[in-house]
C-alpha positions in Angstrom: -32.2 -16.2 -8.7 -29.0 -16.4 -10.1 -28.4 -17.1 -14.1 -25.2 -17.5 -15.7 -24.2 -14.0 -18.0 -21.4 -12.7 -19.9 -18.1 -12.0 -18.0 -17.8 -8.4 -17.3 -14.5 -6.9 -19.3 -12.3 -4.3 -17.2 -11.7 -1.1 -19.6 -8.6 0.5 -20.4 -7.0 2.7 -18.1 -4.4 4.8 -17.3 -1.9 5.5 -14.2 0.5 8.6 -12.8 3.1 8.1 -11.0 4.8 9.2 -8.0 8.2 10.4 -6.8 10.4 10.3 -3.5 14.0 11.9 -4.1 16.6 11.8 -1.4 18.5 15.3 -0.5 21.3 16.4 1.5 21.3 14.7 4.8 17.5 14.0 5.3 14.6 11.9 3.0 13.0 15.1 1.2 10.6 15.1 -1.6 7.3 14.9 -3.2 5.5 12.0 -2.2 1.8 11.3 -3.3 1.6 8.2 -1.2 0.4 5.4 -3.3 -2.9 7.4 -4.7 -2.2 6.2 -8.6 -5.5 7.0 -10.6 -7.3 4.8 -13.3 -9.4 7.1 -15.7 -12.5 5.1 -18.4 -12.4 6.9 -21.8 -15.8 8.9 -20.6 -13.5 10.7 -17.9 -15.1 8.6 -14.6 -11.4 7.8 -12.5 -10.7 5.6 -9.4 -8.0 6.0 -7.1 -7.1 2.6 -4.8 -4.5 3.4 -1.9 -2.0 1.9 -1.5 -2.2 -0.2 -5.0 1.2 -1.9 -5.0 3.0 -4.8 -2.1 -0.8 -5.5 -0.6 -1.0 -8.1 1.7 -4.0 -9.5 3.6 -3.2 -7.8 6.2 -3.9 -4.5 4.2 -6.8 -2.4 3.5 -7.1 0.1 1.0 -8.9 3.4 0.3 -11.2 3.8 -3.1 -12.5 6.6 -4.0 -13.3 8.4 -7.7 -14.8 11.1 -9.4 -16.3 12.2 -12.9 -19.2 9.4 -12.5 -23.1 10.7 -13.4 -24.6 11.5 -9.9 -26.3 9.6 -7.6 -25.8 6.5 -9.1 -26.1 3.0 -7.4 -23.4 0.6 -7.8 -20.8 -1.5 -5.9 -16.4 -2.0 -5.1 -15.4 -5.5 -5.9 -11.8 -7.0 -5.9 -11.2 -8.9 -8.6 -8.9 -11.4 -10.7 -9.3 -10.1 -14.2 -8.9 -13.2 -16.5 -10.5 -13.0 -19.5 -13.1 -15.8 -19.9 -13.7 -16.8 -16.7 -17.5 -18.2 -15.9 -19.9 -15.5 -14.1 -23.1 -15.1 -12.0 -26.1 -12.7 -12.0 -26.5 -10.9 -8.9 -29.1 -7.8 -7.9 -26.9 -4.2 -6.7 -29.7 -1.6 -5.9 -32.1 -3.6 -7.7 -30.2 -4.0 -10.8 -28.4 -7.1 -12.4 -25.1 -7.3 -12.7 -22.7 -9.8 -14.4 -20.3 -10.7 -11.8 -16.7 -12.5 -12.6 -16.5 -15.8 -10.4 -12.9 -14.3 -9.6 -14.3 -11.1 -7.7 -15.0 -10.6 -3.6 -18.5 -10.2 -2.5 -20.2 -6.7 -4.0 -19.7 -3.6 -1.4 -22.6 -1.5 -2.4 -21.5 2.3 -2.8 -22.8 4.9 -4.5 -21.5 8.6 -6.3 -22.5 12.1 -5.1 -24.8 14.9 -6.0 -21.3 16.1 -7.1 -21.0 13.0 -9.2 -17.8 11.9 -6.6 -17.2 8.5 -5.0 -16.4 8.9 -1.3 -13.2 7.3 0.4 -14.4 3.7 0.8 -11.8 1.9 3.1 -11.7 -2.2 2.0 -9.8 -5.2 3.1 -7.5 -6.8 0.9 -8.3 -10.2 -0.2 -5.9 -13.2 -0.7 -6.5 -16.2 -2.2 -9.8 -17.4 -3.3 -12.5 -14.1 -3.9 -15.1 -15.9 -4.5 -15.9 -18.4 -2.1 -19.3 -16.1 -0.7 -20.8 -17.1 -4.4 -23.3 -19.8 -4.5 -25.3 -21.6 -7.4 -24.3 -22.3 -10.7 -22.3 -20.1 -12.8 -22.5 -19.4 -16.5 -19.9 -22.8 -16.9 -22.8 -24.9 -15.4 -20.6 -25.3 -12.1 -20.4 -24.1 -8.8 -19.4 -20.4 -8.8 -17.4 -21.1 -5.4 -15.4 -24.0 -7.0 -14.4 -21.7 -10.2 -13.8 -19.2 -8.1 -10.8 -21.3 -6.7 -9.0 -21.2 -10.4 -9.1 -17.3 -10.1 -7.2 -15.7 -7.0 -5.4 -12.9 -5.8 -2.9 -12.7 -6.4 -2.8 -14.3 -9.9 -1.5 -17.9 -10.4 1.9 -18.0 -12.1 0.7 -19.2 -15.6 -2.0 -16.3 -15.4 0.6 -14.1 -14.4 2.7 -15.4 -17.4 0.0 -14.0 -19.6 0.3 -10.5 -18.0 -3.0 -11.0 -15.9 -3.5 -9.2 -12.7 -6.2 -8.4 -9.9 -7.8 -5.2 -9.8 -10.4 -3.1 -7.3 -13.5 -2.2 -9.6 -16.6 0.4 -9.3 -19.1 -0.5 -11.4 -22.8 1.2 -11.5 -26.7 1.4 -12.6 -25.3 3.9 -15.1 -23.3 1.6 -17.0 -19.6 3.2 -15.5 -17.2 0.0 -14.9 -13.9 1.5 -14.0 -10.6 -0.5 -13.2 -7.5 -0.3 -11.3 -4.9 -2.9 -11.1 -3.1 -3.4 -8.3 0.1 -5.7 -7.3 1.2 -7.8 -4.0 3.8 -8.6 -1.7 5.6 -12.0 -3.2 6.4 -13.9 -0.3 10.0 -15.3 0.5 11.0 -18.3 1.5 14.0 -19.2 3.9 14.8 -21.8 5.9 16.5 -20.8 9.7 18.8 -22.2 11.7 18.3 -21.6 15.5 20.9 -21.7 17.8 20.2 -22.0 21.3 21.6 -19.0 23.3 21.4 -17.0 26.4 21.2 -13.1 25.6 21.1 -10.1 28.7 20.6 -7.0 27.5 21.6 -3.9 29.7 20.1 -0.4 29.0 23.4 2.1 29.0 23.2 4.6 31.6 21.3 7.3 31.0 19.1 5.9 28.2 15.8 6.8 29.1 13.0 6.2 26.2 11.8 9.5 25.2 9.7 10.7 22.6 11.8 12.6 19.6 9.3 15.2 17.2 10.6 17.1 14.0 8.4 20.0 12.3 8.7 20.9 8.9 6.4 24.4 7.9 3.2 23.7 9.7 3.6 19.7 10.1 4.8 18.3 13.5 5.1 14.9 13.9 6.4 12.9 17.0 7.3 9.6 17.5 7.0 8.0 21.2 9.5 6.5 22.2 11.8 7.9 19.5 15.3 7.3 22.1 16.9 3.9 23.3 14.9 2.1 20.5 16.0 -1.5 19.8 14.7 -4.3 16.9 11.1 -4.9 17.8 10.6 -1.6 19.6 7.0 -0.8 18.8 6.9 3.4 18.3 3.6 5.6 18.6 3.8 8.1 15.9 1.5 10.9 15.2 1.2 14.4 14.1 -0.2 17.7 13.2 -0.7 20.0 10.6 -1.1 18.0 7.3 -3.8 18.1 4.8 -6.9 17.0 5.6 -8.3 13.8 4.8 -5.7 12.8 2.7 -3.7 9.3 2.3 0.0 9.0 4.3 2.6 7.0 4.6 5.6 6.0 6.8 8.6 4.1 6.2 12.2 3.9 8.5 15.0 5.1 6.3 19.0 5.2 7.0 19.0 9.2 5.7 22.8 9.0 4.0 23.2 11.0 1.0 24.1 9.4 -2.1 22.4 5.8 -1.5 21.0 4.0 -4.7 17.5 4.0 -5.5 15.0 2.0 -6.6 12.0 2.1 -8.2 8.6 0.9 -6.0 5.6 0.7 -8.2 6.7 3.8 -10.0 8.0 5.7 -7.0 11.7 6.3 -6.8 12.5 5.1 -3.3 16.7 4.7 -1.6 17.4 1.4 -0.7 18.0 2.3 3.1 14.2 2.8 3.7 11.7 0.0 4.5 8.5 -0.8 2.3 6.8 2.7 1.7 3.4 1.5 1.4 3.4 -1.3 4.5 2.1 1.9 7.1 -0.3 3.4 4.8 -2.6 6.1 6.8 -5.4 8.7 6.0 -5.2 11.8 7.7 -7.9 13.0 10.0 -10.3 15.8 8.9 -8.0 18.4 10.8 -5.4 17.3 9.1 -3.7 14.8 12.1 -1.8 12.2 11.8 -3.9 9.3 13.8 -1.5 7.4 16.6 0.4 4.5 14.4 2.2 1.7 16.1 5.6 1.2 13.9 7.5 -2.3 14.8 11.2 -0.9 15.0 13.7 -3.1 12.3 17.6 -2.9 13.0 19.9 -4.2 10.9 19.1 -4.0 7.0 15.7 -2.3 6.6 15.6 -1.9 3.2 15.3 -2.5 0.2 11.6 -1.1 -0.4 11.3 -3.1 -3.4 13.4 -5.7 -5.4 15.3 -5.4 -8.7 18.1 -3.6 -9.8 18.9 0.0 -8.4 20.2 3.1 -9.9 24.0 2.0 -9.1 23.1 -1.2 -11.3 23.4 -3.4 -8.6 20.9 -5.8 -6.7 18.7 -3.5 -4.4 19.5 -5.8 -1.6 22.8 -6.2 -1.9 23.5 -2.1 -1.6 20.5 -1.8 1.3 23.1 -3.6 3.6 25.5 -0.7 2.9 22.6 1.3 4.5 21.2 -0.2 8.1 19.8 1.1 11.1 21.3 2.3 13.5 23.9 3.9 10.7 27.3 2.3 10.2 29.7 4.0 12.4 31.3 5.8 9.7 27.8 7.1 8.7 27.4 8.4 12.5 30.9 9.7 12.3 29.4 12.3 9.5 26.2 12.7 10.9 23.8 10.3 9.4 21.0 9.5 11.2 17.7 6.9 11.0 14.6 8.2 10.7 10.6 8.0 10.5 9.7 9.5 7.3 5.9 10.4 7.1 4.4 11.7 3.9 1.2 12.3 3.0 0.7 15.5 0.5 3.2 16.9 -1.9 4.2 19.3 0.4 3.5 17.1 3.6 7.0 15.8 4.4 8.5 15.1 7.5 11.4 13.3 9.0 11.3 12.3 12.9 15.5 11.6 13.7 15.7 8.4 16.3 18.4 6.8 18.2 19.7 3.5 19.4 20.1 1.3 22.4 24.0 1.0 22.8 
């Protein structure tokens, strides 16, 4: 049976940042793709991948360490406002306060080596809670309070600096917490104008796959020739770290572009969203086969704001499309599938253009 209990309250943590630089001709850099720590005061510390621009059609990796070994607990997403109602449920036997605002309990549980394994979850939007039934500790039904606490955040919660989080919380007492962020959705309205559109392959243009290695990585992207918007693209590779989280993103590789800052990674504005092709690397250290939709035009920015020129991000991506502006081909430039998964995992598959 479940009682009503005491909201559980998210410690304090701590993150680290990453980095992406842009060099010479091609994307170069150190990229720690999206794996931003949060560490309790004991030393226990979660990692969520990605953490920043979810969307529901996301998933993410958790995973810690420092935690006392063997202990039973459970991952939960969660809307962390203070003072929300709660229910009592049983994890491995033991009671837990839950936060109306949280997704249904994943049970998981820490290592002989006191490590939480890679746990791969969906990201939730909207209501979390709607799986609760009963009363909760308001004397309502935990499903309808549920509906006043969502992911993301309403605005006046988000006002107040409140955000959603992925949790690990145990028999042992450990409750660590990460925040994460989400992709604000635009709105536009369109205009469509009836037309009649042939499109003729040049001769010659055969689709065929393009590969780049860099040290012992290879990756390859098939097709990687002839490629046009909505193009979908295989890519894959060999020779990266094992197990670890990866990312790719299509970038206009011009020197000199502006950058902006993506959830504390320093990103140019010619590339697309870094974390919306998030991938974990097999255990001999491949590169799974990832479809990638092909954008022309503008691709970037990867976040919005202001860039290092000072200027809006989107307005100085345009300076930056794919294919390249003809006085960016005229000097070399390319467009590219940038893959990154560890420090010194970085690699940059060149592509071409229908005519």
């Amino acid at each position: 049976m479940r009682t009503g209990r005491p909201v559980i309250r998210p410690r304090v943590v701590s993150t680290t940042a990453l980095t992406m630089v842009l060099l010479g001709g091609l994307l170069a850099g150190a990229l720690v793709l999206g794996a931003v720590t949060s560490a309790s005061a004991s030393g226990e510390s979660i990692s969520v991948t990605p953490h920043a621009l979810l969307t529901a059609a996301k998933s993410v990796v958790v995973k810690g360490s420092g935690f006392v070994r063997g202990a039973n607990g459970a991952i939960l997403e969660c809307n962390v406002a203070p003072g929300q109602p709660a229910t009592v449920i049983s994890i491995h036997g033991v009671t837990h306060a839950i936060a109306v605002g949280c997704t249904d309990p994943v049970p998981a549980k820490t290592t002989k080596m006191g490590t939480l394994s890679s746990t791969r979850l969906p990201v939730v939007i909207g209501t979390l809670g709607s799986w609760e039934t009963g009363t909760d500790s308001a004397g309502n039904p935990a499903a309808a309070d549920s509906a006043s606490y969502p992911c993301p955040p309403t605005s006046s919660q988000e006002a107040l600096g409140i955000s959603c989080a992925f949790q690990f919380l145990d028999n042992k007492a450990q409750l660590v917490t990460r925040s994460v962020s989400f992709k604000v959705p635009t709105t536009t309205t369109t205009t469509t104008v009836p037309t009649t559109t042939t499109t003729t392959l040049p001769l010659g243009c055969d689709p065929a796959p393009q590969s780049a290695t860099n040290g012992t990585v290879t990756v390859i992207a098939d097709p990687g020739t002839c490629l046009s918007a909505g193009s979908v693209v295989t890519i894959r590779g060999t020779g990266f770290a094992p197990a670890t989280p990866a990312t790719i993103a299509e970038c206009n590789s011009a020197p000199g572009q502006p950058t902006v800052v993506d959830s504390g990674n320093t990103v140019p504005v010619g590339c697309t969203d870094i974390f919306s092709h998030p991938v974990i690397t097999g255990s001999d250290g491949s590169l799974p086969p990832t479809a990638f939709t092909v954008i022309t035009g503008t691709v970037g920015p990867p976040a919005q704001g202001t860039d290092s020129a000072g200027t809006d991000a989107a307005t100085d991506a345009a300076n930056y499309p794919c294919p390249p502006t003809p006085a960016q081909v005229a000097v070399g430039d390319t467009c590219g599938f940038v893959v990154a998964a560890h420090p010194s995992d970085l690699d940059v598959v060149p592509i071409s253009f229908r005519s």
